[in-house]
C-alpha positions as CSV (number, residue, x, y, z in Angstrom):
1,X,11.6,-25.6,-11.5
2,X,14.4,-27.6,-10.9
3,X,17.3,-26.8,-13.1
4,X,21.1,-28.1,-13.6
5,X,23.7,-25.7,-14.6
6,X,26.7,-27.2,-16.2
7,X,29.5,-24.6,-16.2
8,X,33.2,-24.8,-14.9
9,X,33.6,-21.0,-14.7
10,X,33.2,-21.5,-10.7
11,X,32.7,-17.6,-10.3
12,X,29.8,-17.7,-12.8
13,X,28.1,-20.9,-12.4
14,X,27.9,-19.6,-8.2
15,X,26.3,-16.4,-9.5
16,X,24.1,-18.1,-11.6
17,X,23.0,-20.7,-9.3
18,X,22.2,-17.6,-7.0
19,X,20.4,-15.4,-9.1
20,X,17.9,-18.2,-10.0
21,X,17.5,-19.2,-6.7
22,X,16.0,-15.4,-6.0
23,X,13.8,-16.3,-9.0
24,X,12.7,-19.3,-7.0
25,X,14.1,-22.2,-8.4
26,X,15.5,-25.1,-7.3
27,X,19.4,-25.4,-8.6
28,X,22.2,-28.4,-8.8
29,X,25.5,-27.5,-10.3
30,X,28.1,-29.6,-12.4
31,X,31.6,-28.3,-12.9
32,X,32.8,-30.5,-15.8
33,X,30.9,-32.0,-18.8
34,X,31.3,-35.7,-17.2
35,X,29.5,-34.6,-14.0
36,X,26.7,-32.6,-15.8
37,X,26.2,-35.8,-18.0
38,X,26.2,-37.9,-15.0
39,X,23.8,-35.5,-13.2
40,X,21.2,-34.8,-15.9
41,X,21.0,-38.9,-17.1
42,X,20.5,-39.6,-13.1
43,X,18.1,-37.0,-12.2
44,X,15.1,-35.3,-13.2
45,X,15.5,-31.5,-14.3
46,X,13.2,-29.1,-16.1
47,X,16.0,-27.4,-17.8
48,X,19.6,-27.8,-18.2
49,X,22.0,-24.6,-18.7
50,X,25.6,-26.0,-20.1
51,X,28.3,-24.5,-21.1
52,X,29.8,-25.4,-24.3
53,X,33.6,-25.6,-23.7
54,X,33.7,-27.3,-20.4
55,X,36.8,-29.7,-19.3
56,X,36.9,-33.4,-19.8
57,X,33.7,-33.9,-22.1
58,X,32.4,-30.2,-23.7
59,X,28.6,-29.4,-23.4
60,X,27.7,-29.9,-27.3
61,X,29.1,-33.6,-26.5
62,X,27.2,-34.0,-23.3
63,X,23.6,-32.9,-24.9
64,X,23.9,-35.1,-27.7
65,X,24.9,-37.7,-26.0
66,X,21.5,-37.3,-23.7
67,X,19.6,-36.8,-26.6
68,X,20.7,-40.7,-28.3
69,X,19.5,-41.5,-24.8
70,X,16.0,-40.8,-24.8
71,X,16.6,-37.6,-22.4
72,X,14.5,-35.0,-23.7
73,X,15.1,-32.5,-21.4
74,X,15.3,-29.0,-22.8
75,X,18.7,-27.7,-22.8
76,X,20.0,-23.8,-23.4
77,X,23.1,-24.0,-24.6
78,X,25.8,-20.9,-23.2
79,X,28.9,-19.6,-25.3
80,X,31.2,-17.3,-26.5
81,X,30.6,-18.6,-30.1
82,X,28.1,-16.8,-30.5
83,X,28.0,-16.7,-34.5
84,X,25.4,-18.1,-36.6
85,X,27.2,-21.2,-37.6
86,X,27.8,-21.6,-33.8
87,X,24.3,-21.3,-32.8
88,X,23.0,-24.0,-35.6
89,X,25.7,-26.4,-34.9
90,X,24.1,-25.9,-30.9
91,X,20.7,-26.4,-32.1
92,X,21.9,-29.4,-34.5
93,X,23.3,-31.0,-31.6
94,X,20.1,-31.1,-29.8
95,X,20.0,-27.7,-27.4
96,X,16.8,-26.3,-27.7
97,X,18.0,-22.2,-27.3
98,X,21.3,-20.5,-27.7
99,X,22.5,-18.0,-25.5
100,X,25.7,-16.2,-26.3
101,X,27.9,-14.6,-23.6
102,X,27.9,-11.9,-22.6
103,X,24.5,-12.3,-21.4
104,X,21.9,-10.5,-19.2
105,X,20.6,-12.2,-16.3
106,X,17.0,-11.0,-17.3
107,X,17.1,-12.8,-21.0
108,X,18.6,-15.7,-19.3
109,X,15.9,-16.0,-17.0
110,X,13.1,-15.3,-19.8
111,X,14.4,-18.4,-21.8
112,X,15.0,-20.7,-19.1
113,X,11.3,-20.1,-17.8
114,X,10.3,-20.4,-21.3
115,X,11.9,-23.6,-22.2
116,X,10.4,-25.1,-18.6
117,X,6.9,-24.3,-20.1
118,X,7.3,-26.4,-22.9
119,X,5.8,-29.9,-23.2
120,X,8.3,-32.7,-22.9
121,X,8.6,-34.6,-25.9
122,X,9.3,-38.0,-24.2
123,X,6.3,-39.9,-23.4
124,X,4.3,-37.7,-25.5
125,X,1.5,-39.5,-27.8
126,X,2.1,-40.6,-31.2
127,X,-1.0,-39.7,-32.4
128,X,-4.0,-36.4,-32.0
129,X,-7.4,-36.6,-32.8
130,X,-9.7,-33.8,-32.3
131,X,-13.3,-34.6,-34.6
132,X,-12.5,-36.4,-37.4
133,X,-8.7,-34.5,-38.0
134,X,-5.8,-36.8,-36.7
135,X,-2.6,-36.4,-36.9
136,X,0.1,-38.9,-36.4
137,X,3.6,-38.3,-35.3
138,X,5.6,-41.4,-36.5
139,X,4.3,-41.5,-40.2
140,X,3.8,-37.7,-40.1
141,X,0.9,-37.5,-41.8
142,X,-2.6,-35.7,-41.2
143,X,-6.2,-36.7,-42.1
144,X,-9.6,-35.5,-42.1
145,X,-12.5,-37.6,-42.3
146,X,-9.9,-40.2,-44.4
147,X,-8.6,-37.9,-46.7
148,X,-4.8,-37.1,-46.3
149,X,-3.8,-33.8,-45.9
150,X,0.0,-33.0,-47.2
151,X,1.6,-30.1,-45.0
152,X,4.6,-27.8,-44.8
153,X,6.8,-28.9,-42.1
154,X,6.0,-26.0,-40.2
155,X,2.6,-26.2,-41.1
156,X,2.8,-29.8,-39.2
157,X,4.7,-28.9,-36.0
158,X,2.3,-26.0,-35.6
159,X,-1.4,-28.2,-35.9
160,X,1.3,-30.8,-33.7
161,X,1.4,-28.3,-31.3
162,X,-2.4,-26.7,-31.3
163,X,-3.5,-30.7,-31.1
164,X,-1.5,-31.2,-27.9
165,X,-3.1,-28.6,-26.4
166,X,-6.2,-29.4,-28.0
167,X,-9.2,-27.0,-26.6
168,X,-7.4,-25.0,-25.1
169,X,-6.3,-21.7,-26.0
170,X,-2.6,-20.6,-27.3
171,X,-1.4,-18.0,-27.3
172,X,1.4,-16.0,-30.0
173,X,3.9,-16.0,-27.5
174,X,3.4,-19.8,-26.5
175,X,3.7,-21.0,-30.4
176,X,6.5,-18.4,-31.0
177,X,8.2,-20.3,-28.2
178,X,7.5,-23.9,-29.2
179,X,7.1,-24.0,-32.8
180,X,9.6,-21.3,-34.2
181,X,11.7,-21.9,-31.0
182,X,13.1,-18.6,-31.7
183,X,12.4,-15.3,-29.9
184,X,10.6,-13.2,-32.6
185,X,8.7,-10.1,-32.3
186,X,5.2,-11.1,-31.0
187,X,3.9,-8.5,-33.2
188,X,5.5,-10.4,-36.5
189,X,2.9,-11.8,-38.9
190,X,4.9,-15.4,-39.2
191,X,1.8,-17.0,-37.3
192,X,-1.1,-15.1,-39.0
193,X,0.7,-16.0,-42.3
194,X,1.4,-19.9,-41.3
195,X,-2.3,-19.8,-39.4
196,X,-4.1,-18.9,-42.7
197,X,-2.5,-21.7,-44.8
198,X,-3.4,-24.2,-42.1
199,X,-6.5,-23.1,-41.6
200,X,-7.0,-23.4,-45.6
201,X,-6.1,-26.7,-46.0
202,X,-7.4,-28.8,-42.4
203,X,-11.3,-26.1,-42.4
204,X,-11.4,-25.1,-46.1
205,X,-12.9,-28.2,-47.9
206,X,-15.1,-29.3,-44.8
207,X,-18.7,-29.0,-43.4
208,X,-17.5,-27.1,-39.8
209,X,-14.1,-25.6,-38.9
210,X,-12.2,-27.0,-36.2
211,X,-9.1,-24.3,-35.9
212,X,-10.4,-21.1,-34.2
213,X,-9.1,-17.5,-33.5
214,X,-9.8,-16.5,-30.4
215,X,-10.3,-12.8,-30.6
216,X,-7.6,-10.6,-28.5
217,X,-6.2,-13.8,-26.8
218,X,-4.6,-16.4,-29.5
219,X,-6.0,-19.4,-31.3
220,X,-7.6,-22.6,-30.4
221,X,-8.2,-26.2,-32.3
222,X,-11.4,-27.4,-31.0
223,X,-14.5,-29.1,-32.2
224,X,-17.5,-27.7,-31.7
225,X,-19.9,-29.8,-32.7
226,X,-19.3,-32.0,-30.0
């Protein structure tokens, strides 16, 4: 991946930069927020790492200011702050993960690699269909065979998510990643929980099931009839 590390800590961005270049990616470095905000609207990254308090233009300022620009680029957010109120006014401003400092390479890594996995939500379609369930993204609103179906909005960012990767399989981890956006125990039962209540409402009332558990590997929205 190519990543950009905003951080004006010199000693830390340099050890940064070289610890994921062992992990074998490709790294720019910015040491102010005007120069990270130059770089990531100029360039194409998989992942930006800033800094929150950074000199002339701090990182919460530089992310949203990407974000009113179209750049959906996903962005972990590093700090000291490290409180709750800190991490959702992070998230709020559009990072996509919060790490506080002091942090361990390792996790770093994890999240980073994580967040480069995740589908970019630029250029993405506005619309899913898979058999005669569609689901559209600008009116947010799901159908089968014409009849609407209200959902949760959980509920709808997790059929958004099985629909983009419609026939294929996902796994816990993946939708732990990209629809909680959190880092929970993958043995948690949030997704069974959120999978049977989806699973009620799109399958329940109709002549074949399209959402499927895939036995020892995760769950896939498919149709089979086809």
């Amino acid at each position: 991946m190519r990543i950009l590390i905003v951080e004006d800590d010199r000693e830390a961005a340099a050890y940064l930069a070289k610890a994921l270049k062992e992990a074998g990616h490709v790294v720019d470095q910015a040491a102010d927020g005007e120069e990270g905000y130059a770089l990531a609207a100029s360039s194409d990254y998989d992942v930006l790492v800033i800094d929150r308090m950074l000199p002339r233009r701090d990182g919460l300022s530089v992310v949203s200011a990407l974000r009113k620009d179209g750049n959906h680029t996903p962005v972990l957010i590093l700090s000291a702050l490290g409180q709750v109120d800190d991490r959702v006014t992070g998230l709020r401003a559009g990072g996509d993960d919060y790490l506080p400092k002091p942090y361990a390479f390792s996790e770093l890594l994890a999240r980073v690699e994580a967040l480069g996995r995740r589908p970019r939500q630029a250029g993405l379609e506005t619309s899913y269909k898979v058999g005669d369930l569609t689901l559209d993204r600008l009116s947010h609103t799901v159908e089968r065979a014409g009849k609407e179906i209200p959902l949760q909005p959980r509920e709808f960012k997790l059929l958004e998510y099985l629909m983009q990767n419609a026939g294929q399989v996902v796994t816990r981890t993946m939708l732990l990643e990209n629809v909680w956006e959190y880092h929970f125990d993958p043995q948690t039962n949030v997704i069974d929980v959120h999978i049977s209540r989806l699973r009620s409402k799109i399958d329940k009332d109709f002549d074949r099931p399209l959402l499927h558990t895939i036995r020892g590997a995760g769950y896939s929205i498919r149709d089979l009839a086809r």
